[in-house]
N, C-alpha and C positions, 0 to 999 in steps of 0.2 A: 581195740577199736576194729570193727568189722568193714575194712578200708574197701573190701570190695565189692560191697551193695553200693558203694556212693559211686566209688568210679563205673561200675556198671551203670547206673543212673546215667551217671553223666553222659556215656556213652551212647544209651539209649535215644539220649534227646539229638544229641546226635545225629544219629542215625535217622530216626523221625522225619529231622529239617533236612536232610540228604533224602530222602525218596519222597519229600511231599515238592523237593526242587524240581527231581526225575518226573516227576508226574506233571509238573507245569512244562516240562523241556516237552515232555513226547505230546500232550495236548495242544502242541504250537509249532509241532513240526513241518506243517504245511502255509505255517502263518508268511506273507509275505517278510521278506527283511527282519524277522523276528532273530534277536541276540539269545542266545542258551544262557539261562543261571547255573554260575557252578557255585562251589562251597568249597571256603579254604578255612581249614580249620586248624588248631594252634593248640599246643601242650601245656597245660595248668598245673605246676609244680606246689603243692601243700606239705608244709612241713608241721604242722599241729601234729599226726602221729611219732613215734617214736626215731622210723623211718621217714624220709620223702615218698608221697605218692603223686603219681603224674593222676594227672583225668585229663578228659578231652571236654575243649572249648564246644561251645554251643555251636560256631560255625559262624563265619562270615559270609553272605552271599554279595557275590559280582557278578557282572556281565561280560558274557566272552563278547572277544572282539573279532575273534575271527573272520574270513570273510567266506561265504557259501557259493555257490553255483547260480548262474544267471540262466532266466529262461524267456526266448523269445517268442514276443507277444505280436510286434505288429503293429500294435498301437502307436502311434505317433507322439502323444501324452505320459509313456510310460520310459524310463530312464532309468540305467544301470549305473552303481558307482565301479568304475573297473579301477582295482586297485586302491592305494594307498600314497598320499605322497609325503615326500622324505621333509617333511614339518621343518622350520627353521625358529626354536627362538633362541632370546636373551644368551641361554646359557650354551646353543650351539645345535643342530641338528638332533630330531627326536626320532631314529627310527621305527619306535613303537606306535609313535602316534598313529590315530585312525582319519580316516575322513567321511565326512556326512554331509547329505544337503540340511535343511533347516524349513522351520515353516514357525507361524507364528501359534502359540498355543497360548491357554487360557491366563496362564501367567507370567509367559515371556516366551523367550524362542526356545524350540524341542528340536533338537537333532534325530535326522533317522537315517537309515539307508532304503530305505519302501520309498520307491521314483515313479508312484504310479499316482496321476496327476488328472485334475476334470474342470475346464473351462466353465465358470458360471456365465449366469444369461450379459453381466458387465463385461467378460472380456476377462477377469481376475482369475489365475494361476490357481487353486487350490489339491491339497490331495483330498482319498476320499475320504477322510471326518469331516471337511470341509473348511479346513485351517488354511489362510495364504500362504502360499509355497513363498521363502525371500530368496532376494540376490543377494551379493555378495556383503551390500551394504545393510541388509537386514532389515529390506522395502518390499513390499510386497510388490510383485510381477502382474503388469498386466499387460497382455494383448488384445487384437483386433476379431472381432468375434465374425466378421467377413470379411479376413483382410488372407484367406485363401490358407491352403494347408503350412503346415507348423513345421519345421525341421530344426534340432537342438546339434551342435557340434558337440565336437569333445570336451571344451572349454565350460560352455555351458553356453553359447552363446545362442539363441535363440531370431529367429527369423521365418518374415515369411513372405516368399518370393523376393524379392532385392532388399525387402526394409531389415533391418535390425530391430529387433520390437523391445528385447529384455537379453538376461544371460543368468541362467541358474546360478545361486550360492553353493560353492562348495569351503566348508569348513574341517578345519584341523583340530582332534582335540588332543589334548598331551596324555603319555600314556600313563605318565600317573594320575589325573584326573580320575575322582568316583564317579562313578555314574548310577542317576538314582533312574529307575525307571518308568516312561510316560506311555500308559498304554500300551499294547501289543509290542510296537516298535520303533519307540521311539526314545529318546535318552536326554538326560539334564545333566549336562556336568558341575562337579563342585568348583571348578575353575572356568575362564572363560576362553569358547574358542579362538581359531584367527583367521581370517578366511584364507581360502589357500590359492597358492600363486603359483603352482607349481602342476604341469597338463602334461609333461614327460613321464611321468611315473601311475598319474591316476587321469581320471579323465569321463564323461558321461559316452556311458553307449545309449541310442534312441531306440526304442522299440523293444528294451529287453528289461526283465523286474530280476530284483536280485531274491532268489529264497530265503528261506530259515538254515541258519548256521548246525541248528540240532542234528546228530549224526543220530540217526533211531539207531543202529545194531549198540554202538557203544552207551548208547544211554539204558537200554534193554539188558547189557552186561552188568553195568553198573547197577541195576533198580537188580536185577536178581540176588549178587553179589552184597548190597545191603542188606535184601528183606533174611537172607542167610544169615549173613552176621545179628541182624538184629537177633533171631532167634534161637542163636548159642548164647547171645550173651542173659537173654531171660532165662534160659538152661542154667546161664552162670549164676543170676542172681536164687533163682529155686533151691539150687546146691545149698548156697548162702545162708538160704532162711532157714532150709536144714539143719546146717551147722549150730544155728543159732539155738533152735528149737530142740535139739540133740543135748545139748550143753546147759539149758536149765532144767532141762530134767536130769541130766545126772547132776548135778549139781543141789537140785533140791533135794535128789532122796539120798537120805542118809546113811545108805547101806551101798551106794557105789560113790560116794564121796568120800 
């Protein structure tokens, strides 16, 4: 059995779904609050040859959770998440978990960290695709569209001159939660968040947008380092077909058989 065109294969495809990831990470490295796709990939143990041969898995893609660099805007509508806070559930503090604000999408709430936000002509909280930004209850925010300028705490609490008008949602998701991805920067967990209760640890800054977690040099490292690999391992398979090709011809002629 010619075990090493299959596991080359395998590897190939591989490889493939690792630099067509690299290629989405650096085309969104300027995306606001954009999360990086990585690939974690896993060992496929086949014992049909005589031997066990390992191949490599196709590759699972997730979303970093990392957090990135905040850049200040100015903007009064525009909100940072600084930090993470220390999640409390059921089975006890989560220190992996992430935290997001929330808004309402096409078919339920999208967590994001992109806190850059624009008052329609009612007064209603929106970011810019135009989805209501929620609080913490998962309502949509609405302020006084002349009720004077805006200023958000840490909290989320929102106001403008003495009134209290609303107070940004911020949510916890657990770190094992998958997250499937909603446009640019936005995320759906398989599980449900909780809103967080906790300003010691994380908290909104006003006027500042968080960037793209994508580190360009390492993703640049990475996308060279693959397209290399890919093209020793098509070296490998060529060798292969060789072998292959080698072996029925001596095989067929009956004077070096």
């Amino acid at each position: 059995m010619q075990s090493a065109l299959y596991v080359s294969l395998s590897a190939q495809v591989s490889l493939e779904k690792r630099l067509t990831t690299i290629a989405n990470n650096m085309a969104n490295m300027k995306t606001a609050a954009f999360r990086a796709d990585a690939v974690k990939f896993e060992t496929a143990m086949s014992r049909a040859a005589t031997q066990p041969v390992a191949f490599s898995s196709p590759g699972e893609n997730f979303i970093s959770r990392k957090e990135s660099a905040v850049t200040q805007t100015g903007n009064p509508l525009d909100v940072a998440i600084a930090g993470n806070s220390m999640a409390a559930y059921p089975g006890g503090p989560d220190p992996g978990a992430t935290t997001w604000m929330a808004f309402q999408g096409p078919t339920g709430t999208v967590y994001t960290r992109d806190g850059r936000m624009q008052m329609d002509i009612n007064g209603q909280l929106r970011n810019l695709a135009g989805f209501p930004v929620l609080d913490s209850g998962g309502t949509p925010i609405m302020i006084d569209p002349d009720g004077g300028p805006v200023t958000i705490a840490r909290d989320g609490t929102i106001a403008q001159g003495v009134n209290q008008v609303g107070q940004l949602g911020l949510f916890d998701i657990a770190s094992d939660a998958k997250l499937e991805r909603f446009g640019n920067s936005g995320v759906i967990p398989d599980k449900p968040a909780t809103a967080a209760l906790d300003f010691v640890t994380v908290g909104f800054q006003q006027g500042f947008v968080e960037g793209s977690n994508v580190d360009p040099l390492s993703e640049l490292t990475q996308m060279m380092m693959a397209t290399k690999t890919f093209q020793n391992v098509s070296s490998l398979i060529q060798d292969s077909e060789s072998s292959v090709q080698n072996a029925i011809r001596t095989l067929g002629d009956p004077a070096k058989a």
